[in-house]
Residue frames relative to the residue before (quaternion, step in Angstrom):
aa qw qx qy qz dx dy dz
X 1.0000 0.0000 0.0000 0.0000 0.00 0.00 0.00
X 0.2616 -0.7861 0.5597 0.0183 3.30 -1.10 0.74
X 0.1212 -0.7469 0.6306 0.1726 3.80 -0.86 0.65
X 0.4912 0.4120 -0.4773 0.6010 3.92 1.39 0.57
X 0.6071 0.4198 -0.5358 0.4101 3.88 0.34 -0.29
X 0.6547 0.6075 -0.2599 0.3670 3.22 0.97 -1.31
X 0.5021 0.6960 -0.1753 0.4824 3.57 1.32 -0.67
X 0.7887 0.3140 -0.1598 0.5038 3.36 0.65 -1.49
X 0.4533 0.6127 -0.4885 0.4247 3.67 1.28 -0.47
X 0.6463 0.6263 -0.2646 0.3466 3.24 0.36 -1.85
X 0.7611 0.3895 -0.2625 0.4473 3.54 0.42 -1.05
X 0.6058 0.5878 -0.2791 0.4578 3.62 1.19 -0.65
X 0.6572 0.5105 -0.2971 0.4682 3.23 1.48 -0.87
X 0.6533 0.5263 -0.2370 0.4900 3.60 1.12 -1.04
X 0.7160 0.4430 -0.2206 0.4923 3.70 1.04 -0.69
X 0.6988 0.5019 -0.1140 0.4968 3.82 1.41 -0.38
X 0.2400 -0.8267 0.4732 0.1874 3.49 0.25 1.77
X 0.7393 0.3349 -0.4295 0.3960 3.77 1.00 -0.58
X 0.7919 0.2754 -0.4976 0.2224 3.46 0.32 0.25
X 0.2891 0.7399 -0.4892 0.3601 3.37 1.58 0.40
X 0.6366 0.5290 -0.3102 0.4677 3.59 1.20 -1.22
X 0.8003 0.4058 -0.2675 0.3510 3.72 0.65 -1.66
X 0.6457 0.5377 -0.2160 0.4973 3.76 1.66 0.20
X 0.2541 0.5617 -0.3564 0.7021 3.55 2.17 0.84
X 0.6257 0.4016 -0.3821 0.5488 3.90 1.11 -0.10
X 0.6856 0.5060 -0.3373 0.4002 3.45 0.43 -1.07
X 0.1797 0.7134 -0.6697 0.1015 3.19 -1.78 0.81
X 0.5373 0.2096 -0.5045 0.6425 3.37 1.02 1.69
X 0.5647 -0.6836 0.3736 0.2724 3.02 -1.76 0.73
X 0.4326 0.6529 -0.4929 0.3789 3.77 1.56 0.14
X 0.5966 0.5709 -0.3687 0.4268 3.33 0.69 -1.03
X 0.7463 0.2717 -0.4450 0.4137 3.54 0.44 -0.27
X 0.8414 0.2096 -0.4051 0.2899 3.38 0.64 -0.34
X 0.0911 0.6169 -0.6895 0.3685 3.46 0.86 1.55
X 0.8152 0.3713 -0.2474 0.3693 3.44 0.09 -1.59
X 0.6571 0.4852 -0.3713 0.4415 3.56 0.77 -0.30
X 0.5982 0.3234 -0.4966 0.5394 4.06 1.16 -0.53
X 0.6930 0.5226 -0.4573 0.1935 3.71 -0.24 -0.55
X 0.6875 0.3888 -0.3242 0.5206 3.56 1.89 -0.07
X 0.5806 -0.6133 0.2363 0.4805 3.59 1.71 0.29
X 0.2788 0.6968 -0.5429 0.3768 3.52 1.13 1.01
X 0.0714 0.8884 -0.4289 -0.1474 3.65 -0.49 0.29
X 0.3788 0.7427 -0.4876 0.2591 3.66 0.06 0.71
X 0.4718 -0.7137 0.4822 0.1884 3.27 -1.98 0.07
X 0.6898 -0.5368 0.1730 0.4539 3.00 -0.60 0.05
X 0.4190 0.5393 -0.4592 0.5681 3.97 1.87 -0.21
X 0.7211 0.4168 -0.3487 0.4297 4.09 0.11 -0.56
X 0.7262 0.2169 -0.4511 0.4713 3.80 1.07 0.04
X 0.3011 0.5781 -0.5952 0.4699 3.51 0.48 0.29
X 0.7416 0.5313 -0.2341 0.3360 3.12 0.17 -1.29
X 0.7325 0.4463 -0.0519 0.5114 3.47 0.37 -1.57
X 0.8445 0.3250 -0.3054 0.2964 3.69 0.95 -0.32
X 0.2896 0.7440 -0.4830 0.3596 2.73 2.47 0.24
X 0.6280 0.5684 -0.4276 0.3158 3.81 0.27 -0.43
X 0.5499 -0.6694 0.3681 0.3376 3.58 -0.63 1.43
X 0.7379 0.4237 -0.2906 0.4376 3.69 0.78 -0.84
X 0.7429 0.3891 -0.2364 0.4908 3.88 1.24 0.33
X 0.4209 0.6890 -0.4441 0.3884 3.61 1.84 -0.32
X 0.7023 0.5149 -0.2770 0.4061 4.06 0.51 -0.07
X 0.6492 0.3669 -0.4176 0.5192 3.22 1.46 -0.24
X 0.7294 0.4816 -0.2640 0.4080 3.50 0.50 -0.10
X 0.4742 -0.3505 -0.7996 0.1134 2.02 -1.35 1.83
X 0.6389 0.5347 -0.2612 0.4875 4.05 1.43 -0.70
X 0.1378 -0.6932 0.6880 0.1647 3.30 -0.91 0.70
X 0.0111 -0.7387 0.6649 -0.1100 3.50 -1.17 1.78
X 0.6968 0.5486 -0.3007 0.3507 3.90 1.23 0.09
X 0.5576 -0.6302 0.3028 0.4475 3.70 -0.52 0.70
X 0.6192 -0.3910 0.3509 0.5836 3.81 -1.42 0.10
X 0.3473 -0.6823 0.6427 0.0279 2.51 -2.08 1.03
X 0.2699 -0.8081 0.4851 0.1970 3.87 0.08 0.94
X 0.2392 0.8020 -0.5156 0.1838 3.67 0.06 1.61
X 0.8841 -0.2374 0.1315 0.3805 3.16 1.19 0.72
X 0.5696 -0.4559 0.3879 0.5632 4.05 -1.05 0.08
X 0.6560 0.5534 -0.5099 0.0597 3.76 -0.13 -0.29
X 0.3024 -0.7017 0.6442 0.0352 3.44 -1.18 1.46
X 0.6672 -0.3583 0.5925 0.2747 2.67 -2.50 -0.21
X 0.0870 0.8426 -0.5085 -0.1546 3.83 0.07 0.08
X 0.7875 0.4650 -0.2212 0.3387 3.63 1.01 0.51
X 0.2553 0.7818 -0.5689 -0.0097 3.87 0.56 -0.24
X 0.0049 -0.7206 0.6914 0.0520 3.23 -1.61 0.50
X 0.0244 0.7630 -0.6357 -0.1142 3.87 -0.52 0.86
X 0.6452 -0.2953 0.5485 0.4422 3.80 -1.71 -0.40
X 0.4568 -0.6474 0.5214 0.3168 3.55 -0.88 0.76
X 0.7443 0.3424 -0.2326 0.5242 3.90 0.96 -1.08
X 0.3822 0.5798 -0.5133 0.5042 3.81 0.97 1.51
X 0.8315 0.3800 -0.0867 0.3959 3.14 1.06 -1.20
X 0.5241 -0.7393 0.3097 0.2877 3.47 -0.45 2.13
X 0.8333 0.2111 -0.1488 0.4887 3.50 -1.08 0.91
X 0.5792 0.6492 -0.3810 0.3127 3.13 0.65 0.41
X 0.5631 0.6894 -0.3479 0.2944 3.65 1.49 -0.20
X 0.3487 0.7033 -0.2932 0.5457 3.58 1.90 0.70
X 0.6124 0.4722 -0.2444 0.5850 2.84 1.07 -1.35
X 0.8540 0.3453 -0.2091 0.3281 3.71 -0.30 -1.38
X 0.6959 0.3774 -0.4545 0.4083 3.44 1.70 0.43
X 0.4553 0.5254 -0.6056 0.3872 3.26 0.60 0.63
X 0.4255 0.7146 -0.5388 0.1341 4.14 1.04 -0.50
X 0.7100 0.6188 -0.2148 0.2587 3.35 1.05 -1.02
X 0.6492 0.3778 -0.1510 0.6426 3.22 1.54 -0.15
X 0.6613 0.3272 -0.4175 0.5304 3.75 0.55 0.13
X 0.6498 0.4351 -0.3401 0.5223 4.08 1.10 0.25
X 0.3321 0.7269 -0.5439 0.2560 2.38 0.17 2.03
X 0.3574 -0.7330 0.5284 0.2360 3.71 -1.37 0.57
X 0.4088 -0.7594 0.5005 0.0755 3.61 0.16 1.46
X 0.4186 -0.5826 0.6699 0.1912 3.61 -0.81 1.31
X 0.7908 0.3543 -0.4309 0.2519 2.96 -0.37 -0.23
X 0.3541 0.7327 -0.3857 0.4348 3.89 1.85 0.45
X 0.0528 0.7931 -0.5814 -0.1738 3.93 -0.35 0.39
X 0.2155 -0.8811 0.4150 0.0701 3.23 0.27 1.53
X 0.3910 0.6145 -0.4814 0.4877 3.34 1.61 0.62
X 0.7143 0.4325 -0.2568 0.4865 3.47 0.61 -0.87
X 0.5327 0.6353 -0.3889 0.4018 3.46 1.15 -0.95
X 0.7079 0.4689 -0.2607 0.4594 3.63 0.63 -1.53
X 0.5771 0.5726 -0.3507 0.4649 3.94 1.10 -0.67
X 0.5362 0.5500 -0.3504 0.5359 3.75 1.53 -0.30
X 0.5113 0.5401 -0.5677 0.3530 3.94 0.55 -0.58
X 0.0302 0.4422 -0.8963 -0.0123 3.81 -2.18 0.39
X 0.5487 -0.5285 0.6475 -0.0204 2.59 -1.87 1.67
X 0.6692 0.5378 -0.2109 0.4674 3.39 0.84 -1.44
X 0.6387 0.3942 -0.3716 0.5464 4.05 0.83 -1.32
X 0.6854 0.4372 -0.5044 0.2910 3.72 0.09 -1.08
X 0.5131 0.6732 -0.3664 0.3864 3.69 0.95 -1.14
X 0.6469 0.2719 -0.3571 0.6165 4.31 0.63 -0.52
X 0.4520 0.5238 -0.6473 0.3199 3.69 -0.24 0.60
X 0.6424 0.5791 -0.1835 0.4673 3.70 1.77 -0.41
X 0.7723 0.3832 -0.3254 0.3885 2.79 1.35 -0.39
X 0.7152 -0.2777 0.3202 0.5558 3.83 -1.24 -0.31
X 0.3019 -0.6628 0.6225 0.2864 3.41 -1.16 0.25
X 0.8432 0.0456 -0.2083 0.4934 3.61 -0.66 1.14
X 0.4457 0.7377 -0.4453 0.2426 3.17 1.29 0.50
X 0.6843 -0.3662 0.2436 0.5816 3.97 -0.82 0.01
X 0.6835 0.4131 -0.3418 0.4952 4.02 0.47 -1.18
X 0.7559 0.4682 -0.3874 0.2437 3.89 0.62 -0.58
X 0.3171 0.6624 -0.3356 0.5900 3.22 2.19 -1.30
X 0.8304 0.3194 -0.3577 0.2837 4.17 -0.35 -1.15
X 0.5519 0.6253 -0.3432 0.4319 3.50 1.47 -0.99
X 0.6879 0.5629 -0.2588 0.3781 3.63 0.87 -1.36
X 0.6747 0.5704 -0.2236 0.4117 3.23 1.24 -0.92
X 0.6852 0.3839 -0.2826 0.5506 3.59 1.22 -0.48
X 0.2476 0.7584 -0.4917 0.3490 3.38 1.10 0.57
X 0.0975 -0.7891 0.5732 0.1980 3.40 0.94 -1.44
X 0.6751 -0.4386 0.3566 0.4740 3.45 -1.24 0.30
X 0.2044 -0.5539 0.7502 0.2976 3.67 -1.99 0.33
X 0.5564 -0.6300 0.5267 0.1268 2.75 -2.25 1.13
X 0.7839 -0.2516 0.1528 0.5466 2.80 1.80 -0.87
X 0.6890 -0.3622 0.1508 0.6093 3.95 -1.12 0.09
X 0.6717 0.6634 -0.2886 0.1595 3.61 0.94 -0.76
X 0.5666 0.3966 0.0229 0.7219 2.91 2.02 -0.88
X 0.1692 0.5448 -0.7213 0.3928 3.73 0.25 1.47
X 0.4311 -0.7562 0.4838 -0.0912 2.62 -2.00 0.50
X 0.7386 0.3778 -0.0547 0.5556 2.18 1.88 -1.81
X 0.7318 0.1520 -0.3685 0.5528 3.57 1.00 1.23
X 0.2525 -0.8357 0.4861 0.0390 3.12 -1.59 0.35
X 0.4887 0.6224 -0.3316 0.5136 3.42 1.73 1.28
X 0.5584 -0.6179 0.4455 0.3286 3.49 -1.29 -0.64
X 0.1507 -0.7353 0.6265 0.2098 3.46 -1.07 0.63
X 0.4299 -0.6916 0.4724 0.3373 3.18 -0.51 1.59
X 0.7423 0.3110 -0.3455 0.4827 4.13 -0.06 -1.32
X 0.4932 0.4309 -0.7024 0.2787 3.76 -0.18 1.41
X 0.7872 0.2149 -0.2635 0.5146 3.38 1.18 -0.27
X 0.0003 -0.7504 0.6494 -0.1232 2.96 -1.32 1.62
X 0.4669 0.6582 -0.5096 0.2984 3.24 1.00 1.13
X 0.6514 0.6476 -0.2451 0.3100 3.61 1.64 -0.47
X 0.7573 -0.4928 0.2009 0.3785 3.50 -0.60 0.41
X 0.6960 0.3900 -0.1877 0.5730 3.76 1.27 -0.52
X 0.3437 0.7329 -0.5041 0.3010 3.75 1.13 0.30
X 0.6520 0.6442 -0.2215 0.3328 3.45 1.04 -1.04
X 0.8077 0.1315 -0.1176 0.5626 3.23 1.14 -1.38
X 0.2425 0.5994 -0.5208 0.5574 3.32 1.48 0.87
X 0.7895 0.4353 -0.1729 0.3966 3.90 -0.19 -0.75
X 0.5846 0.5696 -0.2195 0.5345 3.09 1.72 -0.57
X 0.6340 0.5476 -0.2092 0.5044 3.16 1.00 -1.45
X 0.5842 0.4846 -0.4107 0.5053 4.16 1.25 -1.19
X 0.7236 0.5245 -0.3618 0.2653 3.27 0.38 -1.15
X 0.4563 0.6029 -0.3745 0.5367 3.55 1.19 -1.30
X 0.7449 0.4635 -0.2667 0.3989 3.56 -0.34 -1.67
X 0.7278 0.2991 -0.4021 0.4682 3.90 0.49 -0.10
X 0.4711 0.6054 -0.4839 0.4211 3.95 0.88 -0.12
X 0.6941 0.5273 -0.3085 0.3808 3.11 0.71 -2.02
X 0.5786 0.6549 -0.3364 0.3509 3.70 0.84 -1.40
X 0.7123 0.4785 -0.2009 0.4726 3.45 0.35 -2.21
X 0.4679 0.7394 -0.2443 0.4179 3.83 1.25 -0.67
X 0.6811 0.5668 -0.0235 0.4629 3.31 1.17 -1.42
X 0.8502 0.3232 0.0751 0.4087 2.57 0.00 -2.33
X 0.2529 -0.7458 0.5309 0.3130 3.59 1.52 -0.69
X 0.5814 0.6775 -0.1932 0.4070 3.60 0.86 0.29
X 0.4949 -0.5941 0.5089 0.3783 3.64 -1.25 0.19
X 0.2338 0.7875 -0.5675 -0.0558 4.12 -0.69 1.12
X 0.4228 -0.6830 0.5941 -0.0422 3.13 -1.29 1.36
X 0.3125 -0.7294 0.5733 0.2044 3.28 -0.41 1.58
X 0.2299 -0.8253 0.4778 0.1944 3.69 -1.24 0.42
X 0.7116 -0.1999 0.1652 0.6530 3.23 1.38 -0.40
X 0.1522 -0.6664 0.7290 -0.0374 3.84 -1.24 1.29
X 0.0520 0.6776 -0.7194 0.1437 3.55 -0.97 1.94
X 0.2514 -0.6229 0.7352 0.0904 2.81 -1.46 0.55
X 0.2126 -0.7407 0.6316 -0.0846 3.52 -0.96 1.84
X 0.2520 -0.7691 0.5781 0.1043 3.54 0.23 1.69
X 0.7274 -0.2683 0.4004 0.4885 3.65 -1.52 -0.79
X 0.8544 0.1799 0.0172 0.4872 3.96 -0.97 0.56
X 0.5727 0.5698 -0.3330 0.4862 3.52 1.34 0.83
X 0.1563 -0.8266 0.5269 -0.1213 3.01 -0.87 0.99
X 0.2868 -0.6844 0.6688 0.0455 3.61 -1.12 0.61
X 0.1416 -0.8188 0.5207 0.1959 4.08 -0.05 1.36
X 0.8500 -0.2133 0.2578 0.4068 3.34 -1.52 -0.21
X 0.1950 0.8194 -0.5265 0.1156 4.00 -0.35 1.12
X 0.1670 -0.7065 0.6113 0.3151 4.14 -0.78 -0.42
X 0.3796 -0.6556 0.6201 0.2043 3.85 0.17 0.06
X 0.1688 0.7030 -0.6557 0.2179 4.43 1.14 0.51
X 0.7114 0.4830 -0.4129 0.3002 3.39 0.10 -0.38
X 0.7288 0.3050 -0.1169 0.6018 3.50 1.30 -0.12
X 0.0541 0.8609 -0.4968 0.0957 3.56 0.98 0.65
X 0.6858 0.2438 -0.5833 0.3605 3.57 -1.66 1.00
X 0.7998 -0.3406 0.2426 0.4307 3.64 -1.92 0.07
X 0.0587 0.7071 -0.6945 -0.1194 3.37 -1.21 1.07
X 0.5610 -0.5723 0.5664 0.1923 3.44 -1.95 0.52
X 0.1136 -0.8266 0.5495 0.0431 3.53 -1.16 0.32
X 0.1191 -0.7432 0.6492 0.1097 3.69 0.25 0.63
X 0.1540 0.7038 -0.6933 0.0153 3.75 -1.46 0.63
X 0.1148 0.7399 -0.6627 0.0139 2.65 -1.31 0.75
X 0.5877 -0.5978 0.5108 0.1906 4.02 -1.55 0.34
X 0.3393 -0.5194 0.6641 0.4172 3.73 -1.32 0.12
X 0.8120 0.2205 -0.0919 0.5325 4.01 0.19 -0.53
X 0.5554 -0.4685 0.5540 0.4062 3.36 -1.55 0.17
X 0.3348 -0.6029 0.5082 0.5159 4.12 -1.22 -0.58
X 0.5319 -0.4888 0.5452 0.4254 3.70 -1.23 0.22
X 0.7465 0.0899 -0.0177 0.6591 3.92 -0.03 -0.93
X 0.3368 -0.7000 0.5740 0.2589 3.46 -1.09 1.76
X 0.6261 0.5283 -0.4253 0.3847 3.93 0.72 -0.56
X 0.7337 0.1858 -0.4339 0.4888 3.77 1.17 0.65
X 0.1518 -0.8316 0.4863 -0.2211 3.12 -0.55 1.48
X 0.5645 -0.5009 0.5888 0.2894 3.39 -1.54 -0.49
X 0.1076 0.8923 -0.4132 -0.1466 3.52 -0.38 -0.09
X 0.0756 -0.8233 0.5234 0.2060 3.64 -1.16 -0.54
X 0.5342 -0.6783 0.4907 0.1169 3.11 -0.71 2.13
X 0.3181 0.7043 -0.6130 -0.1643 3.44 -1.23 -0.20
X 0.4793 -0.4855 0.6296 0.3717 4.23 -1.20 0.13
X 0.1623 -0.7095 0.6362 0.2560 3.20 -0.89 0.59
X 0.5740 -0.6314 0.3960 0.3393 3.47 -1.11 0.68
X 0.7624 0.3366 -0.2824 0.4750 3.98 0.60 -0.01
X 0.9134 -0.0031 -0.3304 0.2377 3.02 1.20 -0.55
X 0.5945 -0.6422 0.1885 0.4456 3.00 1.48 1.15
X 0.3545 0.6510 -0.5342 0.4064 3.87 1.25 0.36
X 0.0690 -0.6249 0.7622 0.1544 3.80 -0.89 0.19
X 0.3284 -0.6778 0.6573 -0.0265 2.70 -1.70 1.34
X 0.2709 -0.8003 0.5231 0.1118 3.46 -1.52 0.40
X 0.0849 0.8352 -0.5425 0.0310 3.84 -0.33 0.89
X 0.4103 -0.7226 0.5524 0.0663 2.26 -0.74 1.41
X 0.4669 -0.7946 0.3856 0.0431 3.67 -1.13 1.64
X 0.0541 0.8176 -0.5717 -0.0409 4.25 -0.86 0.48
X 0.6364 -0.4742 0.3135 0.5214 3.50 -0.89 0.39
X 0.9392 0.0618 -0.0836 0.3274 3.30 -1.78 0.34
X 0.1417 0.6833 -0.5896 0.4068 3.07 0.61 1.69
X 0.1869 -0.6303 0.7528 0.0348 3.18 -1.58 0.90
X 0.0819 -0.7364 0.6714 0.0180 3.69 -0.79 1.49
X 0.0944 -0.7180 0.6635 0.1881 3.87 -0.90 0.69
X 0.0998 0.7398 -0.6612 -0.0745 3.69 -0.83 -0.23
X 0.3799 -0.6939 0.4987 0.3544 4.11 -1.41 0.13
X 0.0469 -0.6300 0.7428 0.2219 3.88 -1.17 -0.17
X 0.2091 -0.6101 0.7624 -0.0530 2.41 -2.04 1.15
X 0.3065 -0.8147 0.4715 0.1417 2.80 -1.36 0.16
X 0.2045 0.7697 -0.3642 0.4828 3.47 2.11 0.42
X 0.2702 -0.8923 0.3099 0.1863 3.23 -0.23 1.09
X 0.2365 0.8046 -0.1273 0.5297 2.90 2.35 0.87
X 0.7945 0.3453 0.0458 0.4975 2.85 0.95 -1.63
X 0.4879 0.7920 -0.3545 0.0952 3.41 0.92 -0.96
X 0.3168 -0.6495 0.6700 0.1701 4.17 -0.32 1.20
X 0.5239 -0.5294 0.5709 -0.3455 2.74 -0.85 2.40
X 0.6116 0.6791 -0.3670 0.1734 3.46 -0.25 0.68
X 0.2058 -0.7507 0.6247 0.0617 3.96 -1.09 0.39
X 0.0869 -0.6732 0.7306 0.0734 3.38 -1.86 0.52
X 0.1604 -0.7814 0.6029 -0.0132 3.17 -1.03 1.19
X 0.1296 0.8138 -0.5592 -0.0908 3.55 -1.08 0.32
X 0.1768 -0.8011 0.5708 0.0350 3.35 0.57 1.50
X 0.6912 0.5441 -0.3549 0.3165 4.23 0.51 -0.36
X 0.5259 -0.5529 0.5025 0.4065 3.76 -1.31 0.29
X 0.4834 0.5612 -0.5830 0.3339 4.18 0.86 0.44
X 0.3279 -0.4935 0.7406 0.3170 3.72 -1.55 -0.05
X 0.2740 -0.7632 0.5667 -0.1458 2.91 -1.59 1.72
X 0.1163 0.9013 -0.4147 0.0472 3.60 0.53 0.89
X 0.0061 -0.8292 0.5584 0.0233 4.00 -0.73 1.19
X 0.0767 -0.7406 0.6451 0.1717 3.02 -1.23 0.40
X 0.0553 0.8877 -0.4154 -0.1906 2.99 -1.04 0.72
X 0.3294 -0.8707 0.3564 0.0802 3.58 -1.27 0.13
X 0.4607 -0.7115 0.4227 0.3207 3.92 -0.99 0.51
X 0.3494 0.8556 -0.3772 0.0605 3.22 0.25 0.80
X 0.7850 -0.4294 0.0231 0.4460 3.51 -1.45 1.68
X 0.6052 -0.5772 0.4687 0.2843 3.71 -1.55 0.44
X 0.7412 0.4148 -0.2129 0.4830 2.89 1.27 -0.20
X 0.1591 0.8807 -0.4015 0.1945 3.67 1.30 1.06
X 0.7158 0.4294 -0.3189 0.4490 3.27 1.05 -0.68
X 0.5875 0.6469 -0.3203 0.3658 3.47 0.95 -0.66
X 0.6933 0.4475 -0.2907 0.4844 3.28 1.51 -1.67
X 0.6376 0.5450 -0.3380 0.4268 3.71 0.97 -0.32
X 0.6760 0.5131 -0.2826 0.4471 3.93 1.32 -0.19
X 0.5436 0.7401 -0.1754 0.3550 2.55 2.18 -0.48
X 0.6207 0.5075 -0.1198 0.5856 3.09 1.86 -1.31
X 0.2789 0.8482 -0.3362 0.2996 3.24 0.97 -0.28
């Protein structure tokens, strides 16, 4: 816990008309720091006591009632909603059935011969910290795409020899109308994996492809016990806490990349469970959240 994470929430809260508005609801102090872990704020309830003793933060806590407060770049860097919350979107969630697919042409015998105990184990650690710098290094050179390391799943549009490619593609193609439909905007699929049992995705930033991408997920099965899940780790970019969220079917995760070497969105996907995990993900307009408050 943190009474600087707590801090940076506080200012985000005082500088942010939409959650200044959704925190005029609140009137216990969990609720805020529900809303502050689910955007990677981490603290308790001794760190906001703390953190709002400070005259320029004593108003956001527990009610924000004071105008924005110019304290700087800190943001929200995460939102995740239910996919059937989010207006216009029931286009989207019928094409799910056909783009979750498990390509014959996968030899998930050989696939499982791909697990390291040892790679999943740095999803724990710091990104770029000393133990991760030491882990990366014994990596040793790659020979090639076959021999990565730094994931352990499928990318569904490498195989297009198998028998469901056809209305698989169809279904991607649908899914970007339905999207642009939404968003009023240009989306750009970014990648479609399939995250068998025991697969994992290690510790990347996606800088090479910088603004707000989307994630659709979804499962072959609900989970029996929601506290065993999938998840997705991330570093937060100010305060360097990585966080853990736990994951459920038909979830839409947004998050930003940058490319400030400051800023960089840190992140992992684990699936430690016997469910199939399928994302897709996407580039979609800077202006997503608005077009989605819009439908409202």
């Amino acid at each position: 816990m943190s009474v600087e994470s707590c801090a940076a929430f506080l200012r985000v809260a005082l500088r942010d008309t939409r959650f200044r508005q959704q925190m005029k609801a609140m009137t216990a102090v969990a609720e805020m720091i529900r809303l502050g872990r689910a955007h990677g704020y981490l603290f308790d309830e001794r760190d906001l006591a703390v953190a709002s003793s400070s005259p320029d933060l004593a108003e956001a806590a527990p009610v924000v009632r004071s105008a924005p407060s110019e304290t700087g770049p800190t943001a929200f860097y995460h939102h995740e909603y239910d996919m059937d919350q989010i207006p216009g979107f029931a286009a989207v969630i019928d094409q799910l059935p056909a783009l979750k697919i498990k390509p014959s042409t996968v030899d998930l015998a050989r696939f499982d011969e791909g697990f390291r105990a040892e790679d999943l184990r740095s999803t724990s650690m710091v990104p770029g910290g000393r133990e991760h710098r030491r882990w990366r290094a014994g990596l040793g050179a790659q020979a090639g795409p076959r021999d990565r390391r730094d994931f352990h799943l499928v990318n569904l549009d490498e195989h297009v020899e198998h028998e469901e490619y056809d209305a698989y593609y169809a279904a991607k193609t649908r899914l970007v109308d339905a999207l642009e439909k939404v968003f009023g905007g240009e989306v750009r699929l970014s990648g479609s994996m399939w995250y068998p049992p025991s697969s994992y995705r290690l510790w990347h930033t996606n800088e090479e492809q910088p603004g707000w991408r989307m994630y659709l997920i979804d499962f072959d099965e609900d989970f029996a016990d929601p506290e065993q899940t999938s998840f997705f780790r991330y570093q937060h970019p100010e305060t360097r806490e990585l966080v853990t969220l736990s994951e459920r079917p038909r979830m839409a995760r947004f998050f930003k990349v940058e490319q400030d070497p400051d800023r960089l969105f840190w992140h992992c996907i684990v699936n430690p469970t016997q469910r199939h995990r399928w994302s897709f993900g996407c580039n979609v307009p800077d202006t997503w959240f608005d077009d989605i408050a819009g439908r409202s």
